[in-house]
C-alpha positions as CSV (number, residue, x, y, z in Angstrom):
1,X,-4.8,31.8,16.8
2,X,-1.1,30.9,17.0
3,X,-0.2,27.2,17.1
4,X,1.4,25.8,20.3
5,X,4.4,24.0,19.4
6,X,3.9,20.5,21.6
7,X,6.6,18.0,23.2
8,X,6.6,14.9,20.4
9,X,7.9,11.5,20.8
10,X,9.4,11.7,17.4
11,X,11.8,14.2,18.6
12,X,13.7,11.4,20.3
13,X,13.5,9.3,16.9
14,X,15.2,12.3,15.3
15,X,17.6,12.3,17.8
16,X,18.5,8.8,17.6
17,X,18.7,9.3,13.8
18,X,20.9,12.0,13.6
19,X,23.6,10.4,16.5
20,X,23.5,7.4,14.8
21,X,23.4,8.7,10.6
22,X,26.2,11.1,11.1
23,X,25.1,12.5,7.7
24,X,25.0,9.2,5.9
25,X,21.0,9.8,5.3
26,X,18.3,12.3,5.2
27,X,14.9,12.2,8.1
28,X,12.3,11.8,5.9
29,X,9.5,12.8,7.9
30,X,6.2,11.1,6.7
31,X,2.7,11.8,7.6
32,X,-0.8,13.3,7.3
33,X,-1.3,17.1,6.3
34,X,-1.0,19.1,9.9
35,X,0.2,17.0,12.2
36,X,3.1,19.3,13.2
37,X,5.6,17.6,10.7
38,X,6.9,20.9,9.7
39,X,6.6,22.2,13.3
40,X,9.1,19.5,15.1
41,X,11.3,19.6,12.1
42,X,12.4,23.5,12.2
43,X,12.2,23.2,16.2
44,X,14.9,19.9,15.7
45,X,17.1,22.1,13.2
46,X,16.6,25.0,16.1
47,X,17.6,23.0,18.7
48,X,20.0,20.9,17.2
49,X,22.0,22.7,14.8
50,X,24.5,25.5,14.4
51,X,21.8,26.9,11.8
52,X,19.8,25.9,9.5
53,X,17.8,26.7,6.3
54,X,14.5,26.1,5.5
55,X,13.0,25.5,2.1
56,X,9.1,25.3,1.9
57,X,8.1,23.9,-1.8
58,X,4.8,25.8,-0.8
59,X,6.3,28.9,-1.3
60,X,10.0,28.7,-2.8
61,X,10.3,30.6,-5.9
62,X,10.9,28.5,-9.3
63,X,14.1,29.7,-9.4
64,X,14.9,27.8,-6.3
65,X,13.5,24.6,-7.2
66,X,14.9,25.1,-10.7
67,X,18.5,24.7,-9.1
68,X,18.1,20.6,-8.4
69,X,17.8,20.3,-12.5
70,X,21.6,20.3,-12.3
71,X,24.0,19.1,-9.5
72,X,27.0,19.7,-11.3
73,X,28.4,22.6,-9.0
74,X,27.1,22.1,-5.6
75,X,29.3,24.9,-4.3
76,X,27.3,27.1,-6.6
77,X,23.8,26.0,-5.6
78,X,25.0,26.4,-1.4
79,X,25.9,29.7,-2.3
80,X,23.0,30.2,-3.7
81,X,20.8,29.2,-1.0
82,X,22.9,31.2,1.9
83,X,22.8,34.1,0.0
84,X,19.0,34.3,-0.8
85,X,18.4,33.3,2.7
86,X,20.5,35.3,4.2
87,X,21.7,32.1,6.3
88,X,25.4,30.8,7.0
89,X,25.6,27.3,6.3
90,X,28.5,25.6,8.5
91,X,30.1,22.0,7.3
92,X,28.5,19.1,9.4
93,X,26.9,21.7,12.3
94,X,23.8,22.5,9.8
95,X,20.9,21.1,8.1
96,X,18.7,21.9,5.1
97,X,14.9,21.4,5.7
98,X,13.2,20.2,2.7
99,X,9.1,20.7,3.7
100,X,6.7,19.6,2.1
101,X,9.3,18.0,-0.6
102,X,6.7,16.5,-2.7
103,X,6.0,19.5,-4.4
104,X,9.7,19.4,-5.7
105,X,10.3,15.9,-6.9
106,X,13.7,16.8,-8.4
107,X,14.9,18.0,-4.8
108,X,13.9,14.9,-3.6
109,X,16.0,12.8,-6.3
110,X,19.1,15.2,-5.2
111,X,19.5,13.7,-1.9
112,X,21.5,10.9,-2.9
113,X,24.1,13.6,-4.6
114,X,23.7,15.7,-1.6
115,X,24.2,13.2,1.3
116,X,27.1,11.4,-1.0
117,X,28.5,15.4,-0.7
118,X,28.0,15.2,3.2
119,X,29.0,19.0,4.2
120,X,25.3,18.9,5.7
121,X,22.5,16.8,7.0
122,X,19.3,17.0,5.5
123,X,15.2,16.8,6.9
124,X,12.5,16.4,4.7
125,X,9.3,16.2,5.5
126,X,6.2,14.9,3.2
127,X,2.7,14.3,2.5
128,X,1.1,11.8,0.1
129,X,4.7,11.7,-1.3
130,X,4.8,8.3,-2.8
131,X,1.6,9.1,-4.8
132,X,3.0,7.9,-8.3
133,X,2.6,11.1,-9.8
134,X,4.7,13.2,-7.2
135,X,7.7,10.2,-8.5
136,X,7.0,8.6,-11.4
137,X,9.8,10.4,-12.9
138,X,12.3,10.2,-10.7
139,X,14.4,7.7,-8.9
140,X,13.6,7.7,-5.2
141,X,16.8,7.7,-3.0
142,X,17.9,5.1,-1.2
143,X,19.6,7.3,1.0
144,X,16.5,8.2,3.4
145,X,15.8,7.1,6.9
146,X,11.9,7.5,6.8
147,X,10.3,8.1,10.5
148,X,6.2,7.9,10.2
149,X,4.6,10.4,12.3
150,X,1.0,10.2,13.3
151,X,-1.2,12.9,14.8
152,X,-0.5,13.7,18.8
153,X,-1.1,9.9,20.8
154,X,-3.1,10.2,23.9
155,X,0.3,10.5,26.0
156,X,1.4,13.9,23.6
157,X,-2.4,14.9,24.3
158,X,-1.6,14.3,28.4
159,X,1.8,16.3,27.8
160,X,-0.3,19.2,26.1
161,X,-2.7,19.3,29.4
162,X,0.7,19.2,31.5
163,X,0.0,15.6,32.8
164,X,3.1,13.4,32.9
165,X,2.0,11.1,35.2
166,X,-0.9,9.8,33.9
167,X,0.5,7.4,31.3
168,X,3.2,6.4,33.1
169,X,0.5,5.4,36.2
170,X,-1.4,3.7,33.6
171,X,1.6,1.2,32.4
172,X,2.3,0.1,36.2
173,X,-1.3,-0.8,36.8
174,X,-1.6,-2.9,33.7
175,X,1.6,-4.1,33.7
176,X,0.5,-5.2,37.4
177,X,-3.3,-5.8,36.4
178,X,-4.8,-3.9,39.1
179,X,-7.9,-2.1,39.0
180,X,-8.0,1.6,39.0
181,X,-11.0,1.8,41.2
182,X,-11.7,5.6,42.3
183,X,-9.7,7.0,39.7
184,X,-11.3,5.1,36.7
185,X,-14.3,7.4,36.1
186,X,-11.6,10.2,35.8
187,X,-9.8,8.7,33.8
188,X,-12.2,7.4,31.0
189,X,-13.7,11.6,31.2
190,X,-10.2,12.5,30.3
191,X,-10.0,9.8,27.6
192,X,-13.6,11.3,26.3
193,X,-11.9,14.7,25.9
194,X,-9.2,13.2,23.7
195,X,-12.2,11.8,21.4
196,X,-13.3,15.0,21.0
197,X,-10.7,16.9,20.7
198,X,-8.1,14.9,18.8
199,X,-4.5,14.9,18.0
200,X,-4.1,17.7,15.8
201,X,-2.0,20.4,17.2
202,X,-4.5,22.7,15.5
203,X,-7.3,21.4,17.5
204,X,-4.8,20.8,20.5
205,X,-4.0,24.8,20.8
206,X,-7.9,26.0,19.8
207,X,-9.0,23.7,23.0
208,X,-5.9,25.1,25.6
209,X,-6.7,28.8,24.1
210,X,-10.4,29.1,24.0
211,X,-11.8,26.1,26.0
212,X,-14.3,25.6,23.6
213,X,-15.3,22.6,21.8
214,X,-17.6,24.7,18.8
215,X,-13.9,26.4,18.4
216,X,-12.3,23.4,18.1
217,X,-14.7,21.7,15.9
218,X,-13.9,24.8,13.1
219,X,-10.4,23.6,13.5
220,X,-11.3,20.5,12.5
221,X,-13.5,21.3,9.8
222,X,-10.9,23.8,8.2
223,X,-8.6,19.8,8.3
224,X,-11.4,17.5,6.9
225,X,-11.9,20.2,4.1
226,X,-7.7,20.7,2.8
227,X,-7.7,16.3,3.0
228,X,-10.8,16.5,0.8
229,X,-9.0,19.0,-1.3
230,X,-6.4,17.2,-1.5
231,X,-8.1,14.1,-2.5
232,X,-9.3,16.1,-5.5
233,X,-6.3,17.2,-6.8
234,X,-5.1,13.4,-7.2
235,X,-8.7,11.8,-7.9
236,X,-10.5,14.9,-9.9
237,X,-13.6,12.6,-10.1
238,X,-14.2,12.9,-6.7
239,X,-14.5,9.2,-5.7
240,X,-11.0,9.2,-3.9
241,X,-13.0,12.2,-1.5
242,X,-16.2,10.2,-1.3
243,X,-14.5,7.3,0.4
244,X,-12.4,9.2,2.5
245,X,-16.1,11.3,3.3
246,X,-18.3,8.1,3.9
247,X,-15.7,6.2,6.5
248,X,-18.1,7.0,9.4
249,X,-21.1,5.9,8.1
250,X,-19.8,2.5,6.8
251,X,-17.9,1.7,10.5
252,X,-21.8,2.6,11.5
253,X,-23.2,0.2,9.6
254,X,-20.8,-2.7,11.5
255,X,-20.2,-4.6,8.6
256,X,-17.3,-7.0,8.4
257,X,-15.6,-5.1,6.0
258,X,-15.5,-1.6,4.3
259,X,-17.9,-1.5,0.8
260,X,-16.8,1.2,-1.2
261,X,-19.5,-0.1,-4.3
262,X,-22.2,1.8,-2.0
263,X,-20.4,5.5,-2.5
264,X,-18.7,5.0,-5.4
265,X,-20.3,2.5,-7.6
266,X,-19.1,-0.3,-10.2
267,X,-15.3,0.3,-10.2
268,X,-13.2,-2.2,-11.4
269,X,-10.1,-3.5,-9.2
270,X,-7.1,-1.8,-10.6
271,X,-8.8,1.9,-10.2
272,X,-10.5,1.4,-6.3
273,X,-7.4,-0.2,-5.5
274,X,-5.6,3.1,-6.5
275,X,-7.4,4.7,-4.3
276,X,-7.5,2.9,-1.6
277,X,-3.8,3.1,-1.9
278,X,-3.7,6.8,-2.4
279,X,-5.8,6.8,1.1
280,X,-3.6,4.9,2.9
281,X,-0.3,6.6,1.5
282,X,-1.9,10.0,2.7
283,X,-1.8,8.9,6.1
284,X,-5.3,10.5,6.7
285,X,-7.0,7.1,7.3
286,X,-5.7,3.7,8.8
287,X,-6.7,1.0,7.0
288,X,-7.1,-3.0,8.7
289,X,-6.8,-6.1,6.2
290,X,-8.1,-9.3,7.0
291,X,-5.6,-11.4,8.0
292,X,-6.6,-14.8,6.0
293,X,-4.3,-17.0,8.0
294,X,-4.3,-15.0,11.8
295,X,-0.7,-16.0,12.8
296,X,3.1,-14.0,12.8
297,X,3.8,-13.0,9.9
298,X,-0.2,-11.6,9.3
299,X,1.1,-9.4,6.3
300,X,2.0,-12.1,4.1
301,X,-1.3,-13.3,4.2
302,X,-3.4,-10.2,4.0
303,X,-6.3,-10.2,2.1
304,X,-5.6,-6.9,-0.2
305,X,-9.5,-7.0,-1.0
306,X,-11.2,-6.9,2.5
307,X,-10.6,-4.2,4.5
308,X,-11.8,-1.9,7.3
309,X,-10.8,1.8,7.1
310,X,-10.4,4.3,9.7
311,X,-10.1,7.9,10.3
312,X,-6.3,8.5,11.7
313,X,-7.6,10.7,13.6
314,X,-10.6,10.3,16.0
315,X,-11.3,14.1,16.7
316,X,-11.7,14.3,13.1
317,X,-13.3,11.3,12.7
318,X,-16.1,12.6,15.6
319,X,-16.8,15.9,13.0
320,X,-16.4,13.8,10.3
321,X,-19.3,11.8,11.5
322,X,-21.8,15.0,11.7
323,X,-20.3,16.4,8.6
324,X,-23.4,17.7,7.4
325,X,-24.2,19.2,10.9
326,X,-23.2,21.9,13.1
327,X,-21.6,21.5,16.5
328,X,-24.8,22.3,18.0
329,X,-26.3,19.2,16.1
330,X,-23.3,16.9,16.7
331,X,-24.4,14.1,19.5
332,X,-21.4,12.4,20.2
333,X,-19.9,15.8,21.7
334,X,-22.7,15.8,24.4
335,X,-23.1,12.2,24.6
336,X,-19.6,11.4,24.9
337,X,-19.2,14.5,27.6
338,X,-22.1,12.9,29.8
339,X,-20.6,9.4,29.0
340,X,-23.8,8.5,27.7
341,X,-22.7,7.4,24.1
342,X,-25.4,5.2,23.1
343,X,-24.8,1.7,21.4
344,X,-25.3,2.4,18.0
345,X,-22.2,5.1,18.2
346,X,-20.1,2.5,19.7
347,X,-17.8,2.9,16.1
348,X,-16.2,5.7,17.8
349,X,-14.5,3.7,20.1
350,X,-13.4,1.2,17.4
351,X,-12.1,4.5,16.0
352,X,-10.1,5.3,18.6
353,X,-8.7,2.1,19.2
354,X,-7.7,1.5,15.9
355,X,-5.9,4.9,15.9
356,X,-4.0,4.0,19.4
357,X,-2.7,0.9,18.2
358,X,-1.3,2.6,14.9
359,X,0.4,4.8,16.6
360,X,2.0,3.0,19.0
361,X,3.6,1.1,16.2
362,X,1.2,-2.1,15.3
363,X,0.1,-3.1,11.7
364,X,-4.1,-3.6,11.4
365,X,-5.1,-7.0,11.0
366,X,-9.0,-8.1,11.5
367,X,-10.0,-11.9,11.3
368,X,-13.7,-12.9,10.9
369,X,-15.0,-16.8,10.3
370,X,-18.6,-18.8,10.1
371,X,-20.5,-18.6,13.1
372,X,-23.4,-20.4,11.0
373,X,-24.8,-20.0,8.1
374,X,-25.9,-16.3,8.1
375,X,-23.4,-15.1,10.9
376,X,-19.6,-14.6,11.6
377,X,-17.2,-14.3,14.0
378,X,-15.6,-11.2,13.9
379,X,-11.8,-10.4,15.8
380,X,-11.6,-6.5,16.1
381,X,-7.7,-6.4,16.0
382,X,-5.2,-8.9,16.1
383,X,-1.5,-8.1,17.7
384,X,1.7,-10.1,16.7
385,X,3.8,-10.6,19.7
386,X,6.9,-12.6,19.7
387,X,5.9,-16.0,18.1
388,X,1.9,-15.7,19.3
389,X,-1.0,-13.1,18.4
390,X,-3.1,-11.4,20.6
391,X,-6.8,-10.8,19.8
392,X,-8.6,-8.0,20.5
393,X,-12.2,-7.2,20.5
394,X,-13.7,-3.5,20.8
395,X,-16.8,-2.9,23.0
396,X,-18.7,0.7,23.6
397,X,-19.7,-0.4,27.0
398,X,-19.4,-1.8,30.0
399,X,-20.8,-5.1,28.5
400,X,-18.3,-7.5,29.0
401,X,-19.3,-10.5,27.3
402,X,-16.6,-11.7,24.6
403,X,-18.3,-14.6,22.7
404,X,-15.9,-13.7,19.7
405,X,-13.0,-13.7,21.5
406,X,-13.2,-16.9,23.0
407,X,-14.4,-18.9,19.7
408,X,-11.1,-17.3,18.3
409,X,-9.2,-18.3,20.9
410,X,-10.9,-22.2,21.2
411,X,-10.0,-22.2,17.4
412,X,-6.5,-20.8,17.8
413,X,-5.9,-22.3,20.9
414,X,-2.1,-22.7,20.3
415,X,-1.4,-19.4,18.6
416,X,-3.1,-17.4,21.4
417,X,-0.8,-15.2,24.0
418,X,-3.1,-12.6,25.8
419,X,-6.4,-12.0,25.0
420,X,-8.2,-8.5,25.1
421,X,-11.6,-6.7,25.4
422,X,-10.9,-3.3,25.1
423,X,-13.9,-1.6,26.7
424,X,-15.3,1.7,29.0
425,X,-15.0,-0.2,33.0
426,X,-12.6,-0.6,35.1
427,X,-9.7,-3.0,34.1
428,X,-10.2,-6.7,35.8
429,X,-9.5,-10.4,34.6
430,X,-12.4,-12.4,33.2
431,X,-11.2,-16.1,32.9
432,X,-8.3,-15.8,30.2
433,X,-9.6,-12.4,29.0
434,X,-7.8,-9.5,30.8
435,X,-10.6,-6.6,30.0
436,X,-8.7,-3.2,29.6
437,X,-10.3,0.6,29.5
438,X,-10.0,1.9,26.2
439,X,-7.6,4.3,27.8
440,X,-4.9,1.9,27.7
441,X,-4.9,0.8,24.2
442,X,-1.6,2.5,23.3
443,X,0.2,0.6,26.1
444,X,-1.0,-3.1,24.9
């Protein structure tokens, strides 16, 4: 099964980056394993460039990588490179592609030298590459422009169906707050496919080429199993891979916060906050902090030991769930297909909206506070705009009601802009609560 290569939004970012850098920095390109860094970077050099050459640390011989221990003769180590590759470098019309640079950490040190040298621009691309043992002993250049890339956003997915209207039609009737009407139901089934299917160009091509959702769902598998393996290779206990394994069933569980003591055990601070870092820094999970004090400037205040985590991808996250079962046992593929996703699997949407928002470029903050003395308020999300916040809170269903929301926002009166339900009807106003279909997260 060949991969599709898809139209990306960061391919506009690297545009920008290379008009502007004029070989003053190298793209880092940072994100999860399979997302289609590697894909849009050699299509950019394609596209972009006079030539270019590519140098996978996957598969580059030692002899390659042994030529960053020294930078004395830089003509020497060019010469080098065009000859084994068989590729004509030309002075400021071509680039060198450093993928998957965190296998390399000495050609990652050499960018300073190599930008300072400025006969070429340079791409690198990178997963889990600030883990401290891919750098500890090297200096990290300050010469890098680093562009975070997520898994395909629900307007890539549209792209990848041909649809380029449909996100654009989306902005004008939010932007105008008008109902969909007719065309809602259609909409939310094509938001239901994007659940299931995902942003990973993997998944992406198996769906357009087979049109089967079992097909996709090995895809996905095949994913979930090199993160886990991955996981191991930093974490050899296994506890790193547990958390990552167990993020469905805690989000099912609709606690205030994630517990890792229920998979892992006693663990004392230093070590689970290792890896919860080495989760986050992987970019397979999006992780929300309570925000102690819910105002701008929520990251100064974020409470480093409460937290929510999140699969960054919700096709992932939907096999994830059923790890243990086959597609044929998986639920939420013929529940969410029928639009009969019950309830108690409403953490799918939370999910998804959590993935939405991250990549259309928002931080995840949460807020919960007493409701009583055995209950809290809980704020799903909460959205720094301008000098105000907006809250957010997630339902499954059509339900409407919002009673979190509005003590929030009776609490918070004067740090309140717009307030959000984010939810499966058709968009309308309630009161101060503008009540948006889940499919128009991204565009909040």
């Amino acid at each position: 099964m060949t991969e599709i290569v898809f139209k990306r939004k960061a391919y506009d970012q690297m545009l920008l980056w290379k008009e502007k850098s004029q070989g003053k920095s190298a793209l880092l390109i940072e994100g999860a394993r399979r997302i289609g860094k590697s894909t849009i970077a050699e299509q950019f050099a394609k596209n972009e460039y006079r030539s270019y050459l590519l140098l996978d640390f996957n598969k580059v011989p030692q002899k390659v990588k042994d030529l960053f221990e020294d930078l004395e003769d830089l003509d020497f180590i060019f010469l080098f490179l065009q000859t084994n590759y068989r590729v004509k470098l030309y002075e400021r019309q071509s680039v060198i592609i450093f993928d998957e640079v965190q296998k390399c950490p000495l050609a990652r040190q050499a960018i300073k030298y190599l930008v300072a040298d400025g006969r070429y621009d340079y791409i690198e691309t990178g997963s889990l590459i600030s883990i401290r043992k891919n750098v500890q002993d090297i200096t990290i250049p300050s010469e890098e422009y680093s562009l975070p890339m997520y898994p395909m956003d629900y307007e890539e997915f549209r792209w990848a169906l041909g649809d380029t209207v449909t996100v654009p039609m989306l902005r004008t009737f939010l932007e105008k707050k008008m109902s969909l009407k007719a065309a809602h139901q259609l909409k939310q089934r094509e938001l239901r496919l994007y659940m299931l299917v995902g942003g990973m160009p993997q998944a992406v091509s198996a769906y357009l080429e087979t049109n089967n959702l079992s097909e996709v769902d090995l895809v996905k598998r095949s994913i979930i199993k090199l993160y886990a393996d991955d996981f191991v290779k930093i974490d050899p206990t296994g506890k790193t891979t547990k958390l990552f394994m167990s993020i469905p069933s805690q989000l099912s569980k609709n606690i205030a916060r994630f517990q890792p003591t229920t998979v892992v055990g006693n663990i004392n601070s230093e070590r689970l906050g290792e890896m919860i870092f080495a989760l986050e820094d992987s970019k397979a999970v999006n992780v929300a902090y309570h925000a102690d004090d819910p105002n701008v400037g929520m990251s100064l205040t974020k409470d480093l030991s409460r937290y929510k985590m999140f699969v960054s991808d919700t096709g992932l996250f939907v096999t994830l769930a059923f790890w243990d079962k086959s597609y044929t046992e998986n639920i939420i593929y013929d529940k969410l297909l029928s639009d009969k996703l019950p309830t108690n699997l409403g953490y799918v949407y939370e999910n998804l909206v959590a993935q939405m928002l991250k990549a259309a470029g928002n931080e995840l903050f949460f807020y919960t506070f007493p409701k009583d003395e055995k209950h809290n308020y809980e704020v799903d999300f909460l959205l720094a705009r301008g000098s105000k916040i907006c809250p957010i809170e997630v339902k499954s269903s059509g339900y409407n009601a919002h009673v979190s929301l509005d003590a929030f926002c009776e609490k918070y009166s004067s740090r309140v802009s717009s307030r959000y339900l984010i939810y499966t009807k058709d968009l309308k106003k309630d009161g101060e609560t503008l009540c948006v279909p889940a499919y128009m997260t991204g565009l909040l």
